[in-house]
N, C-alpha and C positions, 0 to 999 in steps of 0.2 A: 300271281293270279294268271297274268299269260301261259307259264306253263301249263296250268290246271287245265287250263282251255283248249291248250296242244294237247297234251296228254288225253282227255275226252275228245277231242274230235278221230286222234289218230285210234282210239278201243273202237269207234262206232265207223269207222273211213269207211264210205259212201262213192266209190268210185264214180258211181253215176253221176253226181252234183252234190247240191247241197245240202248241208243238215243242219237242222234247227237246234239250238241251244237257248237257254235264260237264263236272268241271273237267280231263281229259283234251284237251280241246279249245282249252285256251289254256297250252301248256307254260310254263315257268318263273316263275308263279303261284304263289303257297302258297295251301293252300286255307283257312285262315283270310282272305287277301286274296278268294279267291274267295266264299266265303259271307259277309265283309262286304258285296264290291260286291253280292252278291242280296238281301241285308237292306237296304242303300242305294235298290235299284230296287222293291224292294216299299213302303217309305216315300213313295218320290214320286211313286207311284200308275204309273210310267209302264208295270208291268209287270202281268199279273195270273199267280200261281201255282196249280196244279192241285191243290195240297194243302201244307200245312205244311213246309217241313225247314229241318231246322237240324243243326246242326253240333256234335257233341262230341269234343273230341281223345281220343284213345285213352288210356285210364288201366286200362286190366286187361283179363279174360276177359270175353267176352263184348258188350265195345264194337266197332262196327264198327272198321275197320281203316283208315290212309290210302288204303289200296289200293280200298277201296271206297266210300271217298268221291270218290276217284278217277274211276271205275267208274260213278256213283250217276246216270242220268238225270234231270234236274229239269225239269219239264214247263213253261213260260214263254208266255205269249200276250202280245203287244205291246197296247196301250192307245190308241197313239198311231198317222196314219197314215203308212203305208210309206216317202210322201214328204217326212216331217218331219226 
């Protein structure tokens, strides 16, 4: 999955900053699989993030919903360059 996520950022690299990706963008993914691989890529420095997120599964009112972690834009700038 981190690859998947390397590979899509460095098609769309955005010299200028960052670019928003979801986990809509890679179907049949759970998004536990997906916020481990973003917690993976921010440990190996390869990524840098626009702000914090993280991920709580849904346990009652008021918690976001699958549907909007789904949904949820995460801002990512590459680290590394374009042709690595």
């Amino acid at each position: 999955m981190a690859d998947k996520i390397l590979t899509l950022l460095k098609e769309r690299n955005d010299k200028a900053g960052f670019q928003a990706i979801n986990k809509n963008m890679f179907p049949g993914e759970s998004l536990e699989s997906f916020f481990g691989s973003l917690t993976e890529l921010k440990n190996s420095g390869l990524v840098s993030f626009y702000k914090e997120y993280t991920y709580k599964p849904y346990s009652g009112f008021g918690d976001m919903t699958p549907k909007q972690y789904n949904t949820m834009d995460i801002l990512l700038k590459l680290n590394i360059p374009a042709d690595n």
